[in-house]
C-alpha positions as CSV (number, residue, x, y, z in Angstrom):
1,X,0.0,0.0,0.0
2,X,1.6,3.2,-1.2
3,X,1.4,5.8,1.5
4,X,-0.7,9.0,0.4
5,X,1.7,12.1,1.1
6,X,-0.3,14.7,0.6
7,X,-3.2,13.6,2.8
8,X,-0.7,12.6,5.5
9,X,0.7,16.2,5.5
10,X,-2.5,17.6,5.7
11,X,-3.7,15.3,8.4
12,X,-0.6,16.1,10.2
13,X,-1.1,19.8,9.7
14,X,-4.4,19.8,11.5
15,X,-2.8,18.0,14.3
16,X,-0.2,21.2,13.6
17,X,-2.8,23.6,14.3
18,X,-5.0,21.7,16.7
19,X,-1.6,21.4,19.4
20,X,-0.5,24.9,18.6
21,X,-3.9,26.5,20.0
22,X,-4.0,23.8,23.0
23,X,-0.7,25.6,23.7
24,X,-1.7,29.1,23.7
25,X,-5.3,28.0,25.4
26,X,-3.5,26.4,28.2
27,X,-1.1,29.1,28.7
28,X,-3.1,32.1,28.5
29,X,-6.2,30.6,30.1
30,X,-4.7,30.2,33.6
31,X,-3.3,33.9,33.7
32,X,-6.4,35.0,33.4
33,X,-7.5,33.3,35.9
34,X,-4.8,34.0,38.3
35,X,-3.9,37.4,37.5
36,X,-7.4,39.0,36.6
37,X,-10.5,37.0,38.8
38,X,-8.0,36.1,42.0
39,X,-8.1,32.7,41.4
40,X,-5.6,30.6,43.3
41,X,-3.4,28.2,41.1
42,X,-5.8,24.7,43.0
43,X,-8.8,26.5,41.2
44,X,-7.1,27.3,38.6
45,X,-6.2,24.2,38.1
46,X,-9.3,22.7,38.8
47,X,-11.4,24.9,36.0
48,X,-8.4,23.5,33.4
49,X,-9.5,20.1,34.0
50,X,-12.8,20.2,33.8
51,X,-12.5,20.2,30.1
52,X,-10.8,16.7,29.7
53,X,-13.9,15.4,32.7
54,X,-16.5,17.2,30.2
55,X,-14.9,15.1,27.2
56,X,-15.5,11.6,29.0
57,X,-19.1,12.3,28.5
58,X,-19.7,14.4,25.6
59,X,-17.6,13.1,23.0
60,X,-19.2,9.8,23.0
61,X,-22.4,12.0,23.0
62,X,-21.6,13.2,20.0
63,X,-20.2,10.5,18.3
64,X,-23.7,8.9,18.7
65,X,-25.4,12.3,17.7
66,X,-23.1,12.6,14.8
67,X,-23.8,8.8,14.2
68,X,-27.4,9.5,13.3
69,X,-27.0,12.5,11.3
70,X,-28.1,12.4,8.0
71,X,-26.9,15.4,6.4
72,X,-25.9,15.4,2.8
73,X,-22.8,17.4,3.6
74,X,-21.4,14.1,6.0
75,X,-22.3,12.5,9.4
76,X,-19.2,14.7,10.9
77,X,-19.0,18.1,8.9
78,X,-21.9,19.9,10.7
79,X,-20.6,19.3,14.2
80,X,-17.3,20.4,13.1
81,X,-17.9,23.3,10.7
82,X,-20.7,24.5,13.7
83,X,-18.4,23.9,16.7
84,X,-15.5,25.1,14.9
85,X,-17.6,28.3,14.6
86,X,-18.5,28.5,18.6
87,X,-15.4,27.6,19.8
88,X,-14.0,30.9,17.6
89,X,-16.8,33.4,18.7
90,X,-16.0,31.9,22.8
91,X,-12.3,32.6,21.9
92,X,-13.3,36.3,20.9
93,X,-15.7,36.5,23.7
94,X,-12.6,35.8,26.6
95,X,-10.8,38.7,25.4
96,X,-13.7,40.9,26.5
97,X,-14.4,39.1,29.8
98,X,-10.3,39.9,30.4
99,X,-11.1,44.0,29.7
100,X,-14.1,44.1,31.4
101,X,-12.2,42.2,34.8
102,X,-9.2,44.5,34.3
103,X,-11.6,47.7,34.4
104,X,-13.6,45.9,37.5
105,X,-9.6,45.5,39.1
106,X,-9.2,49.6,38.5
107,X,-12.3,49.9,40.5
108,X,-11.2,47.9,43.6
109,X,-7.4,49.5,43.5
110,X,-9.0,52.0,45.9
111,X,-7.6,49.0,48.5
112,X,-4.3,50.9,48.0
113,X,-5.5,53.1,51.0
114,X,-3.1,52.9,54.1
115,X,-6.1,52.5,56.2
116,X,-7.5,49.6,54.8
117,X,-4.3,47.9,54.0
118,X,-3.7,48.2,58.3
119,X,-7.2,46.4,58.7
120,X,-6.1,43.4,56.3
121,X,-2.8,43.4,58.1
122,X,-4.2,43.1,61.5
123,X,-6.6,40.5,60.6
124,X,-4.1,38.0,58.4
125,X,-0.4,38.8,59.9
126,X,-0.8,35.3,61.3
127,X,-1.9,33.9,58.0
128,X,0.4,31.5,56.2
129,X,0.4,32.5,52.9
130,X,2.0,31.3,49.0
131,X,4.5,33.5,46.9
132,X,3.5,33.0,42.9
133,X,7.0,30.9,43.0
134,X,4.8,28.7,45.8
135,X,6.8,29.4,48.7
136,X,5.4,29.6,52.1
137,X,5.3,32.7,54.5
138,X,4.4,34.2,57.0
139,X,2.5,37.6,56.7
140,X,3.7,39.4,59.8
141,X,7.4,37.7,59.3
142,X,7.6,39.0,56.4
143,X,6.4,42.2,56.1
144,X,6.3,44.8,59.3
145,X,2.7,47.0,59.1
146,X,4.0,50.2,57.9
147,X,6.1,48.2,54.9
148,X,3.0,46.2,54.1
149,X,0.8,49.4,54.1
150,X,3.4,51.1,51.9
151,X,2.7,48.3,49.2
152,X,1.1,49.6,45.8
153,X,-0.8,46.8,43.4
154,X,0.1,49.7,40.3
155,X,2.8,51.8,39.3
156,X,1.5,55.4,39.1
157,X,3.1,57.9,36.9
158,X,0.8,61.3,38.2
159,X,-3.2,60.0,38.3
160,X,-2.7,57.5,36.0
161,X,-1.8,53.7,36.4
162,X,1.2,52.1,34.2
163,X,3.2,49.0,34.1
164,X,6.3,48.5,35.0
165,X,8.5,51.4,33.2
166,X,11.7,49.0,33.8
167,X,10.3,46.2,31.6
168,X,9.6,45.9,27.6
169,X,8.3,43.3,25.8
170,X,11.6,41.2,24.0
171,X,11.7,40.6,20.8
172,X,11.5,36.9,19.4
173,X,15.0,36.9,17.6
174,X,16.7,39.0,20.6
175,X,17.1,35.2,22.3
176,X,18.2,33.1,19.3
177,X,21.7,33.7,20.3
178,X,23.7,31.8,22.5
179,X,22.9,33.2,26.6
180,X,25.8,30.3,28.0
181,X,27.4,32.3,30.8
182,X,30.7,31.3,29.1
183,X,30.2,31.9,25.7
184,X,29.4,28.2,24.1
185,X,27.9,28.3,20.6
186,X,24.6,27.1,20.2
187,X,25.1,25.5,16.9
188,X,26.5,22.3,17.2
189,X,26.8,21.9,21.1
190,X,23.2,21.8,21.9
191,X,22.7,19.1,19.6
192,X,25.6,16.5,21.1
193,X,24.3,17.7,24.7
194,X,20.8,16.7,23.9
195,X,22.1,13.4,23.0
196,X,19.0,11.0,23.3
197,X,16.7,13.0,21.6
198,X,14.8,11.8,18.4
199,X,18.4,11.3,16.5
200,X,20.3,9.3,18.7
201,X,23.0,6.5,17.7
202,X,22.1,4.7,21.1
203,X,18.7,4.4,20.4
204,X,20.0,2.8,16.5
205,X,21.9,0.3,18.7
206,X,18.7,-0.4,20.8
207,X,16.1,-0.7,17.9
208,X,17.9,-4.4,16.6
209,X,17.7,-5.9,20.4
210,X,14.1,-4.6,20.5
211,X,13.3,-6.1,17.1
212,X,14.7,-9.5,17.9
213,X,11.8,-9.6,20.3
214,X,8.9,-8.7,18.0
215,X,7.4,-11.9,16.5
216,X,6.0,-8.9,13.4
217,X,7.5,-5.7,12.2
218,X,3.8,-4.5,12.6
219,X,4.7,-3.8,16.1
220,X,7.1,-2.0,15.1
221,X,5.1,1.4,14.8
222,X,3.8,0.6,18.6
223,X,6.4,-0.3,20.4
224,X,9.4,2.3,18.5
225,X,7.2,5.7,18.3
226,X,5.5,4.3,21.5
227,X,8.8,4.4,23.5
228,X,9.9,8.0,21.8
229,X,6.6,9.3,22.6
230,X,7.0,8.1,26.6
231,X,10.0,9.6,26.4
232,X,9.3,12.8,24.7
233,X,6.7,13.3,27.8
234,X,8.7,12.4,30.5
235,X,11.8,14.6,29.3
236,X,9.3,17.4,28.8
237,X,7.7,17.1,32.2
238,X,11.3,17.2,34.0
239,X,12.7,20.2,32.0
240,X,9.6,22.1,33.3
241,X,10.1,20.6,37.2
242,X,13.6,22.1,36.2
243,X,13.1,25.4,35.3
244,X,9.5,26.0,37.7
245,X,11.3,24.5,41.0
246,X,14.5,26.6,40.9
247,X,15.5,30.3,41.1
248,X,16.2,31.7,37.4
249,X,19.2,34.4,37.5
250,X,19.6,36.5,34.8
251,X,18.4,33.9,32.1
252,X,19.9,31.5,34.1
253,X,19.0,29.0,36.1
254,X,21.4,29.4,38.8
255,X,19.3,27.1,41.1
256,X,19.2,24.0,39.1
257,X,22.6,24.3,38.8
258,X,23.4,24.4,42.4
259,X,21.2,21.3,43.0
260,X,23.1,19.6,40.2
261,X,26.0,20.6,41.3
262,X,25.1,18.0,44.2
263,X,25.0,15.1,41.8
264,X,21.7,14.3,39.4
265,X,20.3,11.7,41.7
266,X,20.5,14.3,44.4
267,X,18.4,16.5,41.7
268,X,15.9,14.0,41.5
269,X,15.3,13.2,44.7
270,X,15.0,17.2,45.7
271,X,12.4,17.5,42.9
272,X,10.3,14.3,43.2
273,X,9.8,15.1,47.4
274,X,9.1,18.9,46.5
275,X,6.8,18.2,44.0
276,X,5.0,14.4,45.2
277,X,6.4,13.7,48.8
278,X,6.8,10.6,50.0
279,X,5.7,8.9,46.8
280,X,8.1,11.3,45.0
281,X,10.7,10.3,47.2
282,X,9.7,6.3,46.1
283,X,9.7,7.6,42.3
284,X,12.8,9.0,43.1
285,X,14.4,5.7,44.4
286,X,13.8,3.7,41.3
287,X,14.8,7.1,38.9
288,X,18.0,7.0,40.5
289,X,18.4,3.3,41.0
290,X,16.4,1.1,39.2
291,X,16.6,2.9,35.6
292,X,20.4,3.7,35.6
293,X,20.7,0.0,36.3
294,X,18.4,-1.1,33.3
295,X,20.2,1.0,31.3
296,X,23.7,0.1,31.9
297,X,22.2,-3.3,31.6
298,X,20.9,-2.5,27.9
299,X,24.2,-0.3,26.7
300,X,26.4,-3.8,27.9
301,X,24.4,-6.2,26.3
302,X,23.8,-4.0,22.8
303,X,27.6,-3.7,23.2
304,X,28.5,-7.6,23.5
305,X,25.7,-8.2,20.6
306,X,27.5,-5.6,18.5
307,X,30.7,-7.3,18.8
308,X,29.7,-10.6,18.5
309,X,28.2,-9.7,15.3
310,X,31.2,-8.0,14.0
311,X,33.3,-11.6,15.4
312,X,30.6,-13.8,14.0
313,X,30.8,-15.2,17.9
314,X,27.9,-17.4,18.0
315,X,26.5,-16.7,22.4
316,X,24.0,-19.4,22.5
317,X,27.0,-21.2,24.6
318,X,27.7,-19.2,28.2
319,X,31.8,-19.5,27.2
320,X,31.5,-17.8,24.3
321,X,29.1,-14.9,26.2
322,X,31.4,-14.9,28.6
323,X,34.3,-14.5,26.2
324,X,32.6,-10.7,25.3
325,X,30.9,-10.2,28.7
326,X,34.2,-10.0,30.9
327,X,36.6,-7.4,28.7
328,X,33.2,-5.5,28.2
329,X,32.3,-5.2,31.8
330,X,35.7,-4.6,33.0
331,X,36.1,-1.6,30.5
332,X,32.8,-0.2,32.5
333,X,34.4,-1.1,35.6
334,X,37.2,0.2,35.1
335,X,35.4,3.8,33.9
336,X,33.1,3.8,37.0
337,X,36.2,2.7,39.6
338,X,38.5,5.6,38.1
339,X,35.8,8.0,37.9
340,X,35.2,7.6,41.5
341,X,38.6,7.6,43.1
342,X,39.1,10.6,40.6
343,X,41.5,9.2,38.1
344,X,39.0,9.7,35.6
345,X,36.5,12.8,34.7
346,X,33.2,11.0,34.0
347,X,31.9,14.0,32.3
348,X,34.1,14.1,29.8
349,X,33.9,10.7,29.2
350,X,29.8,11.4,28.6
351,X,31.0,14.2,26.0
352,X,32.8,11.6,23.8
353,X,29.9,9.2,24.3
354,X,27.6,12.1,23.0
355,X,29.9,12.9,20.1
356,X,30.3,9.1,19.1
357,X,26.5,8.4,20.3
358,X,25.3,11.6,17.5
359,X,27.8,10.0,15.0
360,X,26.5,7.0,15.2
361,X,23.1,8.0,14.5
362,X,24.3,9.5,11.4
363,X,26.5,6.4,10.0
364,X,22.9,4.5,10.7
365,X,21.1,7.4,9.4
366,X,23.1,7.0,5.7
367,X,23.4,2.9,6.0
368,X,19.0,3.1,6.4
369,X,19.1,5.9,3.3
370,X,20.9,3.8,0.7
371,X,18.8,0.3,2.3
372,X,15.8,2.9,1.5
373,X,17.0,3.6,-2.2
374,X,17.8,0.0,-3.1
375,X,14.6,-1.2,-2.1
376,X,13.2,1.2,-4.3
377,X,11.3,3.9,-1.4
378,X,11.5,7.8,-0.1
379,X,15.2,7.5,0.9
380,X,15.2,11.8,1.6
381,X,13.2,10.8,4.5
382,X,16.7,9.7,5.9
383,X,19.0,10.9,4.1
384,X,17.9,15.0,4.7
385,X,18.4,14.3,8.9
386,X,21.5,12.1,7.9
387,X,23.0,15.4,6.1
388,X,21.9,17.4,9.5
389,X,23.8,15.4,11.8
390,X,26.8,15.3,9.5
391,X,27.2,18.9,9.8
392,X,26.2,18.7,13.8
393,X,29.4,15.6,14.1
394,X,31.7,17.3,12.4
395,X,31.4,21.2,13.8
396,X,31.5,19.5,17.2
397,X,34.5,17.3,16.7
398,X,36.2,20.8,15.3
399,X,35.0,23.2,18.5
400,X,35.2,20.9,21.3
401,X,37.8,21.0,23.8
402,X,38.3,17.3,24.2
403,X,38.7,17.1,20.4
404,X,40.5,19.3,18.1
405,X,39.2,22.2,20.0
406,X,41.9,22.1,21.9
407,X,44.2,23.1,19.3
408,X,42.1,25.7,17.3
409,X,40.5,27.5,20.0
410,X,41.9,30.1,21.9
411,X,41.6,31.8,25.4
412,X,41.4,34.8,26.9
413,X,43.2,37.0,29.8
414,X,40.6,35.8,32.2
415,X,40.8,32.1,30.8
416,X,37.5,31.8,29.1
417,X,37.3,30.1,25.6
418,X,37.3,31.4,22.2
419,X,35.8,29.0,20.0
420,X,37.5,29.0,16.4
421,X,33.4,28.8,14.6
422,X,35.1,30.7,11.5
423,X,36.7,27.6,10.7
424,X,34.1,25.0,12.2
425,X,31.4,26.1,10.7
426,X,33.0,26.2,7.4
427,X,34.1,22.7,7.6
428,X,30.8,21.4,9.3
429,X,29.0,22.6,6.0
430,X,31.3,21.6,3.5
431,X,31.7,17.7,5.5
432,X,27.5,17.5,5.3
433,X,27.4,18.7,1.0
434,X,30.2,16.3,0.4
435,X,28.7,13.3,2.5
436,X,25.3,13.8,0.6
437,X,27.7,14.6,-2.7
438,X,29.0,10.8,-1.8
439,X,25.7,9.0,-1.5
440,X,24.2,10.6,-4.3
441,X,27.0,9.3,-6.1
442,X,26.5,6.3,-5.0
443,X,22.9,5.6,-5.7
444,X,23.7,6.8,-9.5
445,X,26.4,4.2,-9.4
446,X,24.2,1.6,-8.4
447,X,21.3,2.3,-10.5
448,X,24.0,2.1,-13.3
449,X,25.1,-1.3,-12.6
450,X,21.0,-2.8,-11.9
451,X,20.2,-1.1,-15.5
C-alpha cells in the first residue's frame, strides 16, 4: 500500500494547528484566571481540568449524535464546521471578559488606601500565605505594618496607572543567540548535549535488540514511536520541574545548577519530594536506582551483541558470552572505579559518548538511506536528517575542547574560551554537502550497474 503524502501532511497539519492552540489555550487561560479573577493556582487548576472530565461524557455524545445525522454534507462536517464556529466566537468573547475584569480591578485598587491595607494586616499577619513561585510565608514575618501598608498593586506615573517602566516586551529573535554564561555556541553543542533526543546513535543500537523480540514488524510502529513518545513526555515534564522549582538568575538557572551541582540523583530526589512527597521520594528511588541500572544493563548487552556480530561469535553457549561479557564489563568497571577515586572525569567521558552516540546515529542514518533507495522507497526521509547530523558531528569534533578544539580554539586574559566557529562552521557545511555529494553518487552508481 503506497502511502498517500499529501493527505498525511495535511492530516498532520491539523494536528499542527490543533496542538499549537491547545498551547496558547493552556497558557493564557490560567493567567487569566490567576492574575485578573483572583483565582488561586488549585482553582485554577481545577477549571483547566474540567474540560478533559466534560470530554469523557460528551464526545461519546456526540459521536452517537453525529452517528445518526443524515446530512448530505457528511455525518461529521456539521458538528465540526458549527463547533469550529463557537469555539471561535467563545475565543473572541474571553478577550472581552479579560477588559471588562481588568476595568472591575481599576475599580477595587482604591484597596491601596493605608487605612484599609492596616485592617487586612491586622486581621491576616498570622496567615500562612503562598508566593507566585509557591513558597510559604508568613505575613507578619515577612512584612512589618508600615512596609506592608506602603505596598502599591500599580505603578503610578501622576493619576494615571502604568506598568512596570523598567520592563519591555523582547523581541523573538533577541534570544536566538547563544545566553551560555561562558560563551558556548549554540550550533552544534546543543545538539551532542541533547544526545538522546529523536536522532540518537544509542537508540540505533537499541532498535535491533528490541526487534529480535517482536514476532511482526507491525509492532514495530507501537512499540518504536510508543517508547519515543514516553520519552518525549517524561523529558518534557522534568525540564519544566527544572526550570518551575528553581530560582532563574539572569536567564539563568542558577538554582538547578546548584542542586546539580550536588550530583543528578541528588536533583531527582530534591524535585520528586518537592513536587509528590513521599511517593516522590519512592519515584525518586527507582529514577536514580532502578533505571540507571536497566540502562547500563541495555548499553552492555547492545555492546556484546554488536561485537559478536562484528566476530561472528555465535552466544548461544555461556563460554563464548562470557568471552565478550568480561573485557566489556571490565572496561565499564574500570570507567566507573576511576571516575570515582578521581582518576577519571566522567563528564568528559559522557562528551565523547555524546559525540560518538550523534555520530553513530548519522552512520545508521546514511546505511538506512541507501537500504531505502535499493529497495526502491523515499530514501530523503533519511538521508535530509542524515546530512543534518553530518554537519552537527563534524562542527563539534572541530569546537570541542576534548577534540581538536583544543588546538584551534583560543583563550582569553581571564581564561574563558574562544571557540574558532570561523573555521568549524566552514568545515561542518562543507563535510555535510560532500557526505550527501558521496551518496548521491553512489545511488547513481548503483542504478547504473542494476540497468
Amino acid at each position: 500500500m503506497k502511502l498517500n503524502y499529501k493527505r498525511t501532511v495535511m492530516v498532520g497539519f491539523a494536528f499542527f494547528l490543533i496542538c499549537s492552540f491547545w498551547q496558547a489555550y493552556d497558557n493564557t487561560i490560567p493567567l487569566i484566571l490567576t492574575n485578573k479573577f483572583g483565582m488561586s493556582q488549585t482553582w485554577s487548576g481545577v477549571i483547566m481540568a474540567l474540560d478533559n472530565v466534560l470530554a469523557l461524557f460528551l464526545l461519546p455524545l456526540f459521536g452517537h449524535i453525529s452517528d445518526k445525522c443524515t446530512s448530505r454534507h457528511g455525518r461529521r462536517t456539521p458538528f465540526i464546521v458549527i463547533g469550529t464556529l463557537i469555539a471561535a466566537v467563545a475565543l473572541v468573547c474571553l478577550s472581552f471578559v479579560d477588559n471588562a475584569q481588568l476595568k472591575n480591578l481599576q475599580d477595587v485598587s482604591a484597596i491601596d488606601d493605608p487605612a484599609a491595607l492596616s485592617v487586612i494586616y491586622e486581621e491576616e499577619k498570622a496567615a500562612t500565605l503562598l508566593t507566585p513561585s509557591g513558597e510559604k510565608f508568613i505575613l507578619g514575618q515577612k512584612f512589618t505594618e508600615e512596609e506592608f501598608t506602603a505596598i502599591r498593586s500599580q505603578i503610578t506615573d501622576g493619576d494615571s496607572a502604568v506598568t512596570n517602566p523598567d520592563y519591555t516586551i523582547p523581541e523573538i529573535w533577541e534570544h536566538f543567540g547563544s545566553m551560555h554564561p561562558s560563551g558556548t555556541p549554540i550550533w552544534s553543542f546543543m545538539f551532542i548535549t541533547v544526545a538522546c533526543g529523536a536522532i540518537s546513535g544509542f537508540h540505533s543500537t537499541q532498535s535491533p535488540l528490541m526487534a529480535r523480540c517482536m514476532k511482526s514488524e507491525k509492532q514495530g510502529h507501537f512499540v518504536f514511536y510508543g517508547a519515543m513518545v514516553c520519552e518525549g513526555i517524561i523529558a518534557l515534564i522534568w525540564a519544566a520541574a527544572g526550570c518551575s522549582l528553581y530560582e532563574i538568575t539572569g536567564g539563568l538557572n542558577t538554582g538547578l545548577a546548584a542542586a546539580l551541582a550536588e550530583g543528578q540523583s541528588a536533583a531527582i530526589y530534591d524535585v520528586c519530594s518537592k513536587t509528590m512527597g513521599g511517593v516522590g521520594i519512592a519515584l525518586a528511588m527507582i529514577g536514580v536506582v532502578v533505571c540507571p541500572i536497566t540502562s547500563g544493563d541495555t548499553a552492555f548487552r547492545s555492546a556484546r551483541l554488536t561485537l559478536a556480530d562484528w566476530f561472528k561469535i555465535d552466544q548461544d553457549s555461556y563460554a563464548n558470552r562470557l568471552k565478550l561479557c568480561i573485557p566489556v564489563l571490565g572496561v565499564g568497571a574500570f570507567l566507573g572505579i576511576g571516575n570515582a577515586l578521581g582518576f577519571i572525569n566522567y563528564t568528559v567521558i559522557w562528551r565523547y559518548f555524546s559525540w560518538t552516540n550523534q555520530t553513530l546515529a548519522m552512520i545508521v542514518l546514511w546505511a538506512a538511506s541507501m537500504y531505502l533507495f535499493q529497495e526502491k522507497k523515499n530514501y530523503w526521509i533519511t538521508a535530509v536528517p542524515a546530512t543534518f547530523m553530518s554537519a552537527v558531528s563534524s562542527t563539534y569534533f572541530i569546537l570541542a575542547p576534548e577534540c581538536l578544539g583544543s588546538i584551534l580554539n583560543s583563550k582569553t586574559a581571564e581564561g574563558a574560551t574562544i571557540y574558532n566557529t570561523a573555521v568549524a562552521y566552514p568545515v561542518g557545511v562543507i563535510f555535510a554537502i560532500a557526505m550527501l555529494a558521496i551518496f548521491l553518487h553512489a545511488t547513481k552508481k548503483h542504478a547504473a550497474k542494476n540497468a
